[in-house]
C-alpha positions in Angstrom: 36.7 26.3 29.3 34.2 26.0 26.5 37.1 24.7 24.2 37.0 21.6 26.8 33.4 20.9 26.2 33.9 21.7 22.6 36.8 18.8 22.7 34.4 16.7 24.7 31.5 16.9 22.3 33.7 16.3 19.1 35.1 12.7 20.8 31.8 11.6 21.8 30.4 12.5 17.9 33.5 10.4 16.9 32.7 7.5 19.5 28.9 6.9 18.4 30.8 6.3 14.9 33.3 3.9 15.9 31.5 2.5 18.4 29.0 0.9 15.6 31.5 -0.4 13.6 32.6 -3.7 14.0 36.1 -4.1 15.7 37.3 -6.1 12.7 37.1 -2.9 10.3 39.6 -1.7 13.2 42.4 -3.0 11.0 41.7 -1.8 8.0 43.7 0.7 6.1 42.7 3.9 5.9 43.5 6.9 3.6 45.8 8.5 6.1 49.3 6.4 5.7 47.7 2.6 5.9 46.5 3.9 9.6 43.9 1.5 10.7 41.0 2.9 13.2 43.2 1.1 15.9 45.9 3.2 15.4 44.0 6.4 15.1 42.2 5.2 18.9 46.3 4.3 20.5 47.4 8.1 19.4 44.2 10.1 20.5 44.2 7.9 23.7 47.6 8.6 24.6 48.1 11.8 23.6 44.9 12.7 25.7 45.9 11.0 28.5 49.3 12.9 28.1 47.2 15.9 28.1 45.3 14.9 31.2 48.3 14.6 33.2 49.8 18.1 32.2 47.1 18.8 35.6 46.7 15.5 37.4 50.3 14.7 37.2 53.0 16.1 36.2 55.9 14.0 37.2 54.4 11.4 35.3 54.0 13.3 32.1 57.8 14.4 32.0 58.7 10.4 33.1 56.6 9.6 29.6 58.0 11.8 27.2 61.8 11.6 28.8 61.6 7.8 28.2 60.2 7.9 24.6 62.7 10.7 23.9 65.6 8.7 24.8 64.2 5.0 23.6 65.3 5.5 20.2 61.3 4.6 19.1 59.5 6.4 16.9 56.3 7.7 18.6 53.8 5.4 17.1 56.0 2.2 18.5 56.3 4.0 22.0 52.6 4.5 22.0 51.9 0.8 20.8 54.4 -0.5 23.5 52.4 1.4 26.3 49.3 0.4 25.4 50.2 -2.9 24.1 47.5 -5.6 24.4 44.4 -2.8 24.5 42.4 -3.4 21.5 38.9 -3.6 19.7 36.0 -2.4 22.1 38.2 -2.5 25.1 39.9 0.4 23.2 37.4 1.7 22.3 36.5 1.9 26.2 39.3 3.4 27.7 39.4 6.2 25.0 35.5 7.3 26.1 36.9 7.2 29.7 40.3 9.0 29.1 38.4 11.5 26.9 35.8 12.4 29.3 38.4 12.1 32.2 40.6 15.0 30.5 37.7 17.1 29.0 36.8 17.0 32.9 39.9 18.2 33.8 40.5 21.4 31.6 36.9 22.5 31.5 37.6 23.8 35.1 41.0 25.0 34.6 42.4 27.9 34.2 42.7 28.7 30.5 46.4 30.4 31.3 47.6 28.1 33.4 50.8 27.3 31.8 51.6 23.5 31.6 54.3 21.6 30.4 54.6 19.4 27.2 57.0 17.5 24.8 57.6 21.2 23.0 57.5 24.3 24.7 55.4 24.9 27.7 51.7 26.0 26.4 48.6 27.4 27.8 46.0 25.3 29.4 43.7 26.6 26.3 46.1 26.0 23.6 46.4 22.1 25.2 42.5 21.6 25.0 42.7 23.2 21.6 45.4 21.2 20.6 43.4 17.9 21.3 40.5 19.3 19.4 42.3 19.4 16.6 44.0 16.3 16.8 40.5 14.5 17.4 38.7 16.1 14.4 41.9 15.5 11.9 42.4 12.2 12.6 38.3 11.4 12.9 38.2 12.8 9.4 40.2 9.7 8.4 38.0 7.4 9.7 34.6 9.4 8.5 36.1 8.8 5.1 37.1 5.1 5.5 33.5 4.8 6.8 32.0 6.5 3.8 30.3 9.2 6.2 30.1 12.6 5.5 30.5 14.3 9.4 27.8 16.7 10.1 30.0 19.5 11.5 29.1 22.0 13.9 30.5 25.5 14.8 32.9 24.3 17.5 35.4 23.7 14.5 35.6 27.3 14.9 38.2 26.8 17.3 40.2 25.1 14.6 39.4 27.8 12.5 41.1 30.0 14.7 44.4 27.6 14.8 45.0 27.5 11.2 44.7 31.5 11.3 47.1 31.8 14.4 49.7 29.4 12.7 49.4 31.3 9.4 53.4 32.3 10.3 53.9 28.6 11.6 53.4 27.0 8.6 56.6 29.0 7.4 58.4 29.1 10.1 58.8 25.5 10.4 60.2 25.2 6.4 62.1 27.8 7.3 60.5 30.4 5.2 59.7 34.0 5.4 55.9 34.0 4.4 55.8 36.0 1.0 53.1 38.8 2.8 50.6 39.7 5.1 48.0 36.8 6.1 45.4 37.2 3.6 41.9 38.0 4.1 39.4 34.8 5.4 35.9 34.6 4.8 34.6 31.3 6.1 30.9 30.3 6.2 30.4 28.1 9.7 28.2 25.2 9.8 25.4 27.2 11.2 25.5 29.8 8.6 26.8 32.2 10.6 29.9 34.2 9.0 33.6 34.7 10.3 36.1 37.1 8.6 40.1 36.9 9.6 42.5 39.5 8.7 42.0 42.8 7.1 39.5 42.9 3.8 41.1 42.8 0.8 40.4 41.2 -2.8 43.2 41.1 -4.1 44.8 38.4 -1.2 41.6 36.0 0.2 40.4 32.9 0.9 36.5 32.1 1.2 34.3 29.3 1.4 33.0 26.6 3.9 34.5 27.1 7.0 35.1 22.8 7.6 36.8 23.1 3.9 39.2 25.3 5.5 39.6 23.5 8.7 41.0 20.4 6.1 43.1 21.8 4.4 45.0 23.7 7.4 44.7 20.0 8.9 46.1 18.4 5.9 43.2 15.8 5.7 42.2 17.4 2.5 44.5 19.4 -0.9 43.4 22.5 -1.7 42.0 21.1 -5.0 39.8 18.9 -3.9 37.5 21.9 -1.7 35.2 24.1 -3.1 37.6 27.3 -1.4 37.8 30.4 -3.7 41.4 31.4 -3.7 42.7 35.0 -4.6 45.9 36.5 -4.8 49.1 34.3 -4.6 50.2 34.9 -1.1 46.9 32.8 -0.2 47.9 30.1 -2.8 51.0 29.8 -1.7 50.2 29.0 2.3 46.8 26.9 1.0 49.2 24.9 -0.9 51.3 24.1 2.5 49.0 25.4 5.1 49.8 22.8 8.0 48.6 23.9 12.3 49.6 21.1 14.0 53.6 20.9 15.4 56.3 18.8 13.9 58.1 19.4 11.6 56.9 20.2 7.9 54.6 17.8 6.4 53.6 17.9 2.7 49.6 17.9 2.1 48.0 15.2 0.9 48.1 15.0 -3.0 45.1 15.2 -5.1 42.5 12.7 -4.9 43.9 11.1 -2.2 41.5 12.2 0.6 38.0 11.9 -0.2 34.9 10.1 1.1 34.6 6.4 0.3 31.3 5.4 -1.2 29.2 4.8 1.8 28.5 1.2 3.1 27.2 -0.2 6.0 29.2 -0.6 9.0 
């Protein structure tokens, strides 16, 4: 599956960033709800080992998420209890091997293949997807702590493709109607190349960067803080709340909030 190698290439661009930066900027708090680049290494490492063993073991996955369910911790505890002790550039380490372990894993599976998770069972596809995502929204936190600006590449074009897909999600889980159609999406991609979602209309669209999109469906950026041309008020009213990642319904980040820290050396 490309969207494995796509996963693969996205964690490795975010590992030559961490793994220049001293382990005691590990700590710090970032923009993203005091997380530290500690905490942002524990959730991706579990959660793609979790992922791994949706095909090297599933016993084991189900063991995992029945004994967080019923430990009465919140899932940032149960992953900090699990990988208690792992820190700094041993971390660091075991994410590179768990990320290249799992991207092994789904990039010769079958993309249908329907495995279990903590929600609904899900296609081997929408897993890989899934840990895209998760990698290039939480990376964006520590880009911007860093005070680098991530050179994006078209493989956000699977994300792309999430935050259309989840256009009735982002309703569904406030339980809302959404108030119309998906409007029309006109995103430029990293290499210049153009992709259109939806059917053409100006009086409901959204255009712009195609990485400007991919925050703000992500929630590591507000709507007014991207350069994204927004028509119609159907397409204000989702970029406003516009969230592709499961859970329940999380607010956006407010103004101002998210942003690039004035670079420094690291």
């Amino acid at each position: 599956m490309q969207q494995a190698e796509d996963f693969r290439a996205e964690s490795r661009a975010l590992h030559a960033l961490i793994s220049a930066t001293a382990p005691v900027r590990y700590t710090e708090p970032t923009q993203f709800k005091g997380w530290g680049i500690h905490d942002v290494l524990q959730h991706l490492h579990f959660w793609n080992r979790m992922a791994y063993l949706q095909l090297a073991d599933e016993a084991e996955l189900v063991h995992h998420l029945k004994t967080m369910a019923s430990s009465g911790k919140s899932m940032r505890a149960y992953e900090s209890e699990v990988l208690a002790g792992l820190e700094g550039y041993a971390l660091v380490a075991e994410w590179e091997k768990q990320f290249e372990e799992t991207a092994g894993r789904f990039a010769s599976a079958d993309p249908r293949a329907r495995l279990k998770w903590a929600g609904p069972d899900m296609s081997a596809r929408s897993s890989i997807t899934a840990r895209l995502m998760e990698t290039w929204a939480h990376g964006q936190e520590v880009y911007d702590h860093l005070g680098v600006v991530r050179q994006n590449e078209d493989r956000i074009g699977n994300i792309v493709t999430l935050g259309i897909n989840t256009f009735g999600w982002t309703y569904a889980t406030r339980r809302e109607k959404p108030p119309g159609e998906m409007p029309y999406v006109l995103l430029t991609a990293p290499s210049g190349a153009v992709w259109t979602h939806g059917t053409p209309s100006d009086a409901e669209r959204i255009e712009g960067r195609a990485e400007e999109f991919c925050q703000v469906v992500t929630q590591t950026r507000n709507i007014a803080d991207t350069s994204l041309e927004v028509t119609g008020a159907v397409a204000a009213d989702w970029m406003s709340k516009a969230q592709c990642f499961a859970g329940p319904p999380a607010t956006p980040p407010a103004p101002g909030t998210r942003q690039t820290s004035p670079s420094e050396t690291h």
